[in-house]
Structures are given as structure tokens and as C-alpha cells.
ZAZAFI-238247 format. One line per field, with one value per residue (C-alpha): residue number from 1; residue in three letters; x, y, z. Coordinates in nm, 2 decimals. Layout:
REM residues N
n c(NUM|...)
res c(ala|...)
c1 c(X|...)
c2 c(Y|...)
c3 c(Z|...)
//
This chain:
REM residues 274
n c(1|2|3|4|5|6|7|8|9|10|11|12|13|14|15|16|17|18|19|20|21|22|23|24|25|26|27|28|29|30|31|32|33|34|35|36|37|38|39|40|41|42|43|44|45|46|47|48|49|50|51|52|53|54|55|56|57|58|59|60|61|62|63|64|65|66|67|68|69|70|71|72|73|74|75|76|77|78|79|80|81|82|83|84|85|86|87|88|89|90|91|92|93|94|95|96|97|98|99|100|101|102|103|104|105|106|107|108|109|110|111|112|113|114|115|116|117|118|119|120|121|122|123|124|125|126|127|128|129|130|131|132|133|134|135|136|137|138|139|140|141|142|143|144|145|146|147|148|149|150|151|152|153|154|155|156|157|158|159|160|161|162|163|164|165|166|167|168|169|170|171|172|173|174|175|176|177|178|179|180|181|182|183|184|185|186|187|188|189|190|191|192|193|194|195|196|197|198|199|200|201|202|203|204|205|206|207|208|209|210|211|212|213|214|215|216|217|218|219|220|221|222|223|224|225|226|227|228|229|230|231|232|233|234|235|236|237|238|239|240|241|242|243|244|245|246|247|248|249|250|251|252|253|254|255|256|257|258|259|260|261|262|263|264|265|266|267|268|269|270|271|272|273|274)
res c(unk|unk|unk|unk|unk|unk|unk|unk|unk|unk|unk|unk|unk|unk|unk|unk|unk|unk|unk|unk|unk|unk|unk|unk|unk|unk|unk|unk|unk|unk|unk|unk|unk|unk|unk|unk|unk|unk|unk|unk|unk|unk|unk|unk|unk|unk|unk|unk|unk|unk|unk|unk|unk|unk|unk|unk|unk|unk|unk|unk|unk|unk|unk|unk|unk|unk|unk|unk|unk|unk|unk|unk|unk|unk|unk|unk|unk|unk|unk|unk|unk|unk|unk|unk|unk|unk|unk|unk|unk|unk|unk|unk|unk|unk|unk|unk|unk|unk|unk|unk|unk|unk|unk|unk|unk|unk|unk|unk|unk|unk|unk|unk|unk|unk|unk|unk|unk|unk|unk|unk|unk|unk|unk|unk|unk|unk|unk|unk|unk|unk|unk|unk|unk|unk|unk|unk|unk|unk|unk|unk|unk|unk|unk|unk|unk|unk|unk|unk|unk|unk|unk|unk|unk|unk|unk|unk|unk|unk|unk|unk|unk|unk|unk|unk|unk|unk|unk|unk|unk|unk|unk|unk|unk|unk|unk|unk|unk|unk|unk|unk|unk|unk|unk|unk|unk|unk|unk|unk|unk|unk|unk|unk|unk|unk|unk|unk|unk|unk|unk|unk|unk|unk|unk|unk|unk|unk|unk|unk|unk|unk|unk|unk|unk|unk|unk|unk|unk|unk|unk|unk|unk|unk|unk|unk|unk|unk|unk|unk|unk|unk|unk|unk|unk|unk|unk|unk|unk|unk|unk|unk|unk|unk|unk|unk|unk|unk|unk|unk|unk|unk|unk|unk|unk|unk|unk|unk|unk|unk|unk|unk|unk|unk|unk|unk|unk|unk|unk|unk|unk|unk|unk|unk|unk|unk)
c1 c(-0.95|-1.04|-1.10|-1.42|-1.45|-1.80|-1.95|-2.17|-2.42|-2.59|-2.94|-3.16|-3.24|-2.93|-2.61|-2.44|-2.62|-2.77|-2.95|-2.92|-2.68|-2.84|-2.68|-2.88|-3.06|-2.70|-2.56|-2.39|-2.02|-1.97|-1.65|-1.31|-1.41|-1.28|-1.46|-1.37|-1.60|-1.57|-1.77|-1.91|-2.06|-2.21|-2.36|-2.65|-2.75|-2.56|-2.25|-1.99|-1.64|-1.47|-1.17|-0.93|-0.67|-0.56|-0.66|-0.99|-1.17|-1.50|-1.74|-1.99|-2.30|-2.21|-1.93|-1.82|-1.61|-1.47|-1.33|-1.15|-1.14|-0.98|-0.92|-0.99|-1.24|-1.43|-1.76|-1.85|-2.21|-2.24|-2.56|-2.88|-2.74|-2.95|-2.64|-2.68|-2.41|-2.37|-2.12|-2.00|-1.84|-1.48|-1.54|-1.72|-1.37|-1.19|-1.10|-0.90|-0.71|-0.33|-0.23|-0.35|-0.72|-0.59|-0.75|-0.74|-0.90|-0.80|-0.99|-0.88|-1.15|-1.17|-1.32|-1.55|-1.73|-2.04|-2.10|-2.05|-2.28|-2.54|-2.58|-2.55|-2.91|-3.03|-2.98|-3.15|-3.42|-3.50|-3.45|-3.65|-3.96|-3.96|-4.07|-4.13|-3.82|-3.63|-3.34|-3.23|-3.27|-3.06|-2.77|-2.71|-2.67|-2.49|-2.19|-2.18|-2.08|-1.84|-1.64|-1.55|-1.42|-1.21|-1.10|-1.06|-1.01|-0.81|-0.46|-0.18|0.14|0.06|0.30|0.40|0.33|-0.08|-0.08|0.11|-0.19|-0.46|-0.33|-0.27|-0.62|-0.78|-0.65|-0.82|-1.16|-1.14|-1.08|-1.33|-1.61|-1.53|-1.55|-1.89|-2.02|-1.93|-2.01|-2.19|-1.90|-1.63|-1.35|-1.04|-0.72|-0.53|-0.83|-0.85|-0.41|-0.48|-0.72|-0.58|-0.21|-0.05|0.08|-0.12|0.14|0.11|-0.19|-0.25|-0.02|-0.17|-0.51|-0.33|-0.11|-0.39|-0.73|-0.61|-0.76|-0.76|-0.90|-1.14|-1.26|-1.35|-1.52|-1.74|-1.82|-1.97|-2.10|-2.28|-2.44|-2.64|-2.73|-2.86|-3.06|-3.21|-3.29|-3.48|-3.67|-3.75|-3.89|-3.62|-3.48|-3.19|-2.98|-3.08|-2.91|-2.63|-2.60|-2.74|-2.46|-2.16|-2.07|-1.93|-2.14|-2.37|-2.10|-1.90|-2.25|-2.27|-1.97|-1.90|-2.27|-2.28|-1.86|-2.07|-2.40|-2.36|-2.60|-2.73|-2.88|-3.22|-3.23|-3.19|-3.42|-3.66|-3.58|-3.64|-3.99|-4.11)
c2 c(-4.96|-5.25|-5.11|-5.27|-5.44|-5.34|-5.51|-5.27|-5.42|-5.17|-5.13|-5.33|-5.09|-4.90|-4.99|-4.84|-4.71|-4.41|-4.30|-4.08|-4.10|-4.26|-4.00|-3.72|-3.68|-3.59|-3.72|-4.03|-4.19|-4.40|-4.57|-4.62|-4.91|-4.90|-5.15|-5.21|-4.95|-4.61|-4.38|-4.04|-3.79|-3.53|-3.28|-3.02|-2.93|-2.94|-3.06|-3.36|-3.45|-3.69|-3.87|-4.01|-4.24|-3.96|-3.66|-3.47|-3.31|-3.13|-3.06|-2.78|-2.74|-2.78|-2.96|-3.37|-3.62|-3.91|-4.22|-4.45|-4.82|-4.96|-4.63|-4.66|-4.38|-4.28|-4.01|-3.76|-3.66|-3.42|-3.20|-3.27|-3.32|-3.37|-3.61|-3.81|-4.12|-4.30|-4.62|-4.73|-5.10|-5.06|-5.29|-4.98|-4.81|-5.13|-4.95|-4.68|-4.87|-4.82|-5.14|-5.41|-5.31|-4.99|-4.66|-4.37|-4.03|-3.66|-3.57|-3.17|-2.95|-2.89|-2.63|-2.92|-2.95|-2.77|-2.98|-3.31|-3.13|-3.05|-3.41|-3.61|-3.36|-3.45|-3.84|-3.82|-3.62|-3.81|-4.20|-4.05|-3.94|-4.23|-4.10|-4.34|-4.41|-4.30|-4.56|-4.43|-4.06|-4.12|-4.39|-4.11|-3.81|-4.14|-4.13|-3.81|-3.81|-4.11|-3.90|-3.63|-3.87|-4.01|-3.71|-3.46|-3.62|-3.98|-3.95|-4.17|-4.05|-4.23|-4.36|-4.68|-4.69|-4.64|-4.91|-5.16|-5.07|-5.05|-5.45|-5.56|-5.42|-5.56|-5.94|-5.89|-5.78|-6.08|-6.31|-6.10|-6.13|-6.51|-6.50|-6.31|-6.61|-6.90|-6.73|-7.03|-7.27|-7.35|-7.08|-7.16|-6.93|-7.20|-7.31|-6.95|-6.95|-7.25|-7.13|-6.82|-6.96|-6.80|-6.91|-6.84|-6.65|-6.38|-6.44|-6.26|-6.04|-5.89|-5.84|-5.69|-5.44|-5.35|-5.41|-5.32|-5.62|-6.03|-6.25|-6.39|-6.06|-5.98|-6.33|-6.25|-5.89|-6.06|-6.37|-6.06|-5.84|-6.14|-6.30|-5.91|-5.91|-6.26|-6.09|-5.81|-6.00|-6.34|-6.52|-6.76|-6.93|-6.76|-7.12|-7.18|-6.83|-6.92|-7.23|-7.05|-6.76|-6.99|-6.94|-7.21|-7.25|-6.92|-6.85|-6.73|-6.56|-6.36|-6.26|-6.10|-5.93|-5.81|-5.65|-5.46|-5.39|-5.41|-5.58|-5.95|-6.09|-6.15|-5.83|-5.66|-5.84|-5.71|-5.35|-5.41|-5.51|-5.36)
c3 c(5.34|5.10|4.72|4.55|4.23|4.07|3.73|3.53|3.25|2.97|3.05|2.80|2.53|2.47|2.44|2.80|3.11|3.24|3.54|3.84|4.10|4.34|4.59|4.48|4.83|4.98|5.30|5.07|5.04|4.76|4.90|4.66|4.42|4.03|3.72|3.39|3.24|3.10|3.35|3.32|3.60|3.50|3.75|3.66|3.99|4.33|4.37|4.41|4.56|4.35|4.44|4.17|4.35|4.60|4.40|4.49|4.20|4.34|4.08|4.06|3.80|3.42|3.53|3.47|3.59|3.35|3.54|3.31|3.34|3.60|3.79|4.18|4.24|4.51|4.53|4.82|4.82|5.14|4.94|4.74|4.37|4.02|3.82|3.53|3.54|3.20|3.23|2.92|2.82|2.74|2.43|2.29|2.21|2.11|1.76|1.96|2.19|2.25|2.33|2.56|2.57|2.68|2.67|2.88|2.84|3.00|3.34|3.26|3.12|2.76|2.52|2.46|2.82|2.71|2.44|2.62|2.88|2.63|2.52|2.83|2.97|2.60|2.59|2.94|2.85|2.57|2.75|3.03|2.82|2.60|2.31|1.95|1.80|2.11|2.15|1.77|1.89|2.23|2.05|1.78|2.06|2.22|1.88|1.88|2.27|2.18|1.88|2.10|2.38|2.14|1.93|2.21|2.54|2.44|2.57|2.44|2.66|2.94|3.16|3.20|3.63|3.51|3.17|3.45|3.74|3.44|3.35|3.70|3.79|3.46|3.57|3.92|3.74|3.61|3.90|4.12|3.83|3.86|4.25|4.19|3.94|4.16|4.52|4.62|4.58|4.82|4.67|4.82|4.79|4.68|4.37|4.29|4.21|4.00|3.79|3.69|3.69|3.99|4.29|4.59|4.78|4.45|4.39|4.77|4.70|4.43|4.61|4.90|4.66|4.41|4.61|4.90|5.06|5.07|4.87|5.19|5.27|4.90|4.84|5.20|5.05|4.73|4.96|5.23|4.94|4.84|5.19|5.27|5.00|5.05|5.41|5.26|5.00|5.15|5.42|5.40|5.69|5.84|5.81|5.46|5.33|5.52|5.28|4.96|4.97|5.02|5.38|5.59|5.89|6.05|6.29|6.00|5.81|6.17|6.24|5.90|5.90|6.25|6.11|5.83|5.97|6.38|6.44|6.41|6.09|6.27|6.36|6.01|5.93|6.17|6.08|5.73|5.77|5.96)
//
């Protein structure tokens, strides 16, 4: 199974993002993907399988995940859940880095679960109601969350096998967040080595080692998410977002929609809008 590279933004008034998991309503897989930001579960109602790599960590009410940067992760959502996510840049903790933009926090529970609980329901409360003065109210229960990350759950003896994933991982973030800026152009393999100074041969082989995937099937993915959503929103000719979203010809556009979806693009199309 291909592994996903995601790109997380802050929302516009605070510096990192929070909302609900937009599983809540159960019945929802969030397939294994990994991004270079700090990430945070935290479930109040309900429940949640989380996968780390290969280990399961099921989470009940009061309880929290932490996913660190570059770790592939995956979420199970059989039940209705009420769970507040919060991504977080990695730049935010540049001060307490280990060494090559590297930092990596303890998924074990601590003494200090309760309190990381407490704020996470009040930094949502308080960005939810919106009251005057709010950003200042939610980015100061926002440090206060930060200090005990890095005072009580920042690891430093980690081994080498996850700092030489975390770097290999980081340099693909990088080449997919480029692949995700220039969709439209004609990527090749063989440009895409160039660029970032390997050979194409290792270049492949690190997509295939660390994503768990090629680089042609990762470029379509990016290429597919906007073409759907051009489907959805638009009235636009079925030929022109076949040209828009960087596909070669609408054989190619088909084939790879009807892999994904199982049926043709026309068709979604039809479904959606009606």
C-alpha cells in the first residue's frame, strides 16, 4: 500500500491548526500517510485506533495520540468520535532540536495527560466561541501546551534506524511538496533526479523503500485530488481538466480515476450533482 505525503498550513489566525476530526461520524479510514508536522489527537468522546508504523495504539476518552514529524501513521474510525486534532509546524520547536531539524516526542502516557487534555478542550473551546481577544487567550493555553511537550515528552535517545527514516522521509517531503507545486507540468522521473541531485534509479528507489510507492503513482494521486475537485466544483469540460491537472491525454485521466473511484469521470460527476 502506497504511504501518502500530506502538507498541513496553520489556520489564519493562530499559529498551528485545530479542528475536528473529520471522522467523528465513524465508519472512516484515514489510510497510512506521514507530514512534516507535529500532530496531536486528542479524543473526548468515543474512540480511535491509531496505527504508528505497525504498532496499534487504540485510544479511549481522555486519552491522546502524538504523531511526530515524518512518522507514517494511519487512523481507524469504526464509532462516532468528538476529537480535537491540532497540527503544529515543526519550525515551532526549532530551539529544541537534536540535530538535523530533529525532534521526537514520547507516545507513552505521562503524569502530564490530564493537563495536556485540559488545555487542548480549552484552546477549542475558546477558538470555537470566538470571544474578543481570543487568538491571545488560545496562543497562551497554546505555550503552555508547547512547554510541557518539550519538558516532559521530548526524547533525545533515539536511535539511529528512526533519525535515518525521519531524514530520508524529510527529503521526500520535500520532493513531493515540489511535485504538488508544479502538478501541471510535465514531471518526468528523470527531471525530478536532476533537480534534487540523485540519480533516477535512487531516486525510485527511495520512493519505493520509504513511500512505499513510485514516483508516477504519487504525481497521479496529487494530479487526481485536483481533477476530482475541478469535477465537483465546475462545469468545466471533461478534456480541459484533463489538460489543467497535468495528465497526458484522457486515456491516462480515466484510467487512473475509474483505479480510484470505479467508475468513469462523467459519471462522478453525475453523482455529485445530483
Amino acid at each position: 500500500m502506497a504511504y501518502s505525503h500530506e502538507i498541513i498550513l496553520p489556520n489564519d489566525d493562530i499559529p498551528f491548526k485545530m479542528f475536528i476530526f473529520e471522522g467523528k461520524d465513524g465508519n472512516y479510514v484515514r489510510e497510512k500517510h506521514w507530514h512534516r508536522s507535529i500532530e496531536i489527537f486528542a479524543v473526548f468522546e468515543g474512540g480511535l485506533e491509531f496505527y504508528i508504523d505497525e504498532a496499534r495504539y487504540p485510544l479511549k476518552p481522555g486519552e491522546f495520540m502524538l504523531v511526530n514529524s515524518n512518522e507514517i501513521h494511519s487512523v481507524f474510525s469504526p464509532n462516532p468520535n468528538r476529537t480535537v486534532v491540532l497540527q503544529i509546524p515543526l519550525a515551532t520547536f526549532e530551539k529544541y532540536y537534536t540535530d538535523e531539524k530533529f525532534i521526537y516526542f514520547s507516545h507513552s502516557s505521562r503524569l502530564h495527560d490530564e493537563e495536556v487534555m485540559r488545555l487542548i478542550r480549552e484552546m477549542y473551546y475558546v477558538y470555537s466561541e470566538k470571544p474578543w481577544g481570543y487568538e491571545l487567550k488560545v496562543q497562551s493555553q497554546f505555550y503552555m501546551f508547547l512547554y510541557i511537550l518539550v519538558t516532559k515528552y521530548r526524547k533525545t535517545d533515539v536511535n539511529e534506524k528512526v533519525i535515518r527514516n525521519n531524514r530520508k522521509l524529510d527529503r521526500l517531503s520535500q520532493i513531493t511538496a515540489y511535485m504538488k507545486e508544479n502538478y501541471q507540468e510535465d514531471i518526468s522521473l528523470d527531471s525530478l533526479a536532476e533537480i534534487f541531485g540523485y540519480s533516477p534509479t535512487y531516486l525510485s528507489r527511495m520512493f519505493q523503500k520509504y513511500a512505499k510507492t513510485n514516483y508516477k503513482v504519487c504525481l497521479d494521486d496529487i494530479r487526481l485530488e485536483h481533477a476530482v475537485k475541478d469535477l465537483a466544483d465546475t462545469r468545466i469540460p471533461i478534456g480541459e481538466i484533463v489538460q489543467r491537472n497535468g495528465f497526458s491525454n484522457s486515456k491516462a485521466f480515466v484510467k487512473v480515476f475509474r483505479k480510484r473511484y470505479g467508475m468513469l469521470p462523467n459519471e462522478y460527476r453525475k453523482t455529485i450533482h445530483s
